[in-house]
C-alpha positions in Angstrom: 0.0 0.0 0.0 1.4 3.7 -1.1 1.6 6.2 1.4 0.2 9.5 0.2 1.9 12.4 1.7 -0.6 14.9 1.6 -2.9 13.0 3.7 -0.2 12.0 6.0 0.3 16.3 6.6 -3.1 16.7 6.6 -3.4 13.7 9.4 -0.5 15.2 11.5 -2.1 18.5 11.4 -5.4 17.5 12.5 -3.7 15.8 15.5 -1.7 19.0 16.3 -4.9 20.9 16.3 -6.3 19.0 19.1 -3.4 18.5 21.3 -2.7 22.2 21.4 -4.2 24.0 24.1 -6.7 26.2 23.6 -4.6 29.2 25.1 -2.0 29.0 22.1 -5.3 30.0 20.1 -6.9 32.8 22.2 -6.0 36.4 21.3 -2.8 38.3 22.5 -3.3 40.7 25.0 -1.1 43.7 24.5 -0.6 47.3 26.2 1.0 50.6 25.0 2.2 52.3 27.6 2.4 56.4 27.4 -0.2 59.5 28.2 -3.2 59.9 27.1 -2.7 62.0 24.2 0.3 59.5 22.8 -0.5 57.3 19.3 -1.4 53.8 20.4 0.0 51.0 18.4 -2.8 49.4 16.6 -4.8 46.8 18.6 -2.7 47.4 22.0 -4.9 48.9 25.0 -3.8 52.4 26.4 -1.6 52.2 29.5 -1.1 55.6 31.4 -0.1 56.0 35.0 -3.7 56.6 36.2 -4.6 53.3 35.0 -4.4 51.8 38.5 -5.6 47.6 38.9 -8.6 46.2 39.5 -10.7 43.5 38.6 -13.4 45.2 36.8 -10.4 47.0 34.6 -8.5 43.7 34.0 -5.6 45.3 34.1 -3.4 48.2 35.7 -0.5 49.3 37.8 -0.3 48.4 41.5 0.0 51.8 42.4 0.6 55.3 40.6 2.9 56.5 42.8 6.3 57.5 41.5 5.0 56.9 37.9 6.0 59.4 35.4 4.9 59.5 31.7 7.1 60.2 28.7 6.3 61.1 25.1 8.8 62.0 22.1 7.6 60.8 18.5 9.7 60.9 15.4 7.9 60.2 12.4 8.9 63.3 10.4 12.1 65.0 9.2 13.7 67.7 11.3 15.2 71.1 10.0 18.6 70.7 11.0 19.9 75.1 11.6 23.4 74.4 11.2 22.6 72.8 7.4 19.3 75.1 6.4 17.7 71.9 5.4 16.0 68.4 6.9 17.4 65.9 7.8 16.4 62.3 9.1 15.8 62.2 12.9 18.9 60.1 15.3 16.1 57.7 14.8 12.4 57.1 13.6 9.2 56.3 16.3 6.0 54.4 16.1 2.9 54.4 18.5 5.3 51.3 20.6 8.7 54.0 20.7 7.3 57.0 21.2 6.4 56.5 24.5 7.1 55.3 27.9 6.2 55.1 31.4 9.5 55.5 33.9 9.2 54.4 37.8 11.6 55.5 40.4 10.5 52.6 43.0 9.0 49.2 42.7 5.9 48.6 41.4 4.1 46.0 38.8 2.0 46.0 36.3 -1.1 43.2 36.6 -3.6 41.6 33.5 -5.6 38.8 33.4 -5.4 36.2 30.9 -7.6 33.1 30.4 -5.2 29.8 32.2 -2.7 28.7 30.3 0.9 28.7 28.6 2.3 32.3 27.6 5.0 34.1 25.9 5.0 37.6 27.2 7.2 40.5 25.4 8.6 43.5 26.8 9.7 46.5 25.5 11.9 48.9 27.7 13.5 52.2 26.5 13.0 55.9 25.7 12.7 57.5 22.2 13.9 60.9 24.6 17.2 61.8 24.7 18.5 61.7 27.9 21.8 62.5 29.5 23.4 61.4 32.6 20.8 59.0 33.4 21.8 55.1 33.7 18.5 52.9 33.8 19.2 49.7 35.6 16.4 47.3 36.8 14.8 44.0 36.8 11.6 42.9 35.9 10.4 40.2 37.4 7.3 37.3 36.3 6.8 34.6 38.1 10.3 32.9 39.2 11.6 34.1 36.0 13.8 37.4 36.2 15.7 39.6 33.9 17.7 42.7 34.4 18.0 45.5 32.0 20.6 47.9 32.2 21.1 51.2 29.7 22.4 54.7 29.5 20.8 57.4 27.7 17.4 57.5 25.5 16.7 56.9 21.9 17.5 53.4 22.6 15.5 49.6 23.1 15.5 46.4 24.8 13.3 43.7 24.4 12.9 40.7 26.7 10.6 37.8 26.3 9.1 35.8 29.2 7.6 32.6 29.3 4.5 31.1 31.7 2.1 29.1 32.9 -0.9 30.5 34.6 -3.6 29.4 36.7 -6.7 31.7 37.5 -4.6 34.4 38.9 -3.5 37.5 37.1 -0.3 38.1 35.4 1.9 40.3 37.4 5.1 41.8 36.0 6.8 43.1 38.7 10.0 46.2 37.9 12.6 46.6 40.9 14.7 49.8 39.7 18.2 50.3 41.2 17.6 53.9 40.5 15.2 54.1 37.5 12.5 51.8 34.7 11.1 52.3 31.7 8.7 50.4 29.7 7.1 51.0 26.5 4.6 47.5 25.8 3.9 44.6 27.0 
């Protein structure tokens, strides 16, 4: 008997489908940080430092205390004086990059999520350009931690986190040794 090979993929991805879980297939839950009058990245929700937790919400800081908001967008030339002419910005925004909330002390961010196996993205860094400040913290989910360290603005850092959740919410916790910044999650 000939094995046909198209069958045999469409078999194997008919089994795949059910042993997935069901939380590979729900839909991403994403939040752009910034103020209130920054561009949100398309299909993120709007993060600001008044968004504080609660059930109802689904999602929000612990506490706005010591929470600053930060907004610079490039998405145009500038007119550069010294050349009478524009030129390209040191570099080029979008709704994610534009903006930021920084923390001076410990706090965390909290979702909800339906149960079940995640990959969770964050974005740190500031499209500002900033002298003399050195950002240097960790963020923390679940047992899993990474530490971010930078100095200046116009610059990013990505880290990517992965967890298994029961019925509780998400809770990204960011322990600055002086300052954090984060752009999405």
């Amino acid at each position: 008997m000939k094995k046909d090979p198209l069958r045999l993929k469409i078999l194997f991805q008919s089994i795949l489908f059910l042993i997935i879980p069901y939380s590979l297939f729900s839909s991403p839950v994403l939040f752009d940080m910034g103020t209130g009058q920054s561009s949100v990245y398309d299909g993120f929700k709007r993060v600001t430092i008044h968004d504080k937790y609660s059930e109802v919400a689904g999602f929000g800081w612990k506490s706005s205390d010591n929470l600053a908001e930060q907004e610079k967008a490039f998405t145009q030339m500038v007119f550069n004086a010294g050349l009478g002419f524009n030129v390209p910005p040191n570099i080029w925004t979008n709704p994610i990059t534009e903006d930021a909330i920084i923390g001076s002390s410990e706090n965390s961010f909290i979702f909800g999520a339906p149960a079940g196996s995640y990959h969770i993205y964050i974005v740190c860094g500031t499209s500002q350009i900033v002298r003399n400040q050195y950002y240097d913290f960790t963020v923390k989910i679940g047992s899993e931690q990474k530490r971010v360290q930078f100095e200046g603005g116009q610059q990013f850092h990505s880290l990517k986190f992965h967890i298994k959740k029961g019925s509780e919410p998400v809770t990204v916790q960011f322990s600055p040794l002086n300052k954090f910044v984060v752009n999405a999650i």
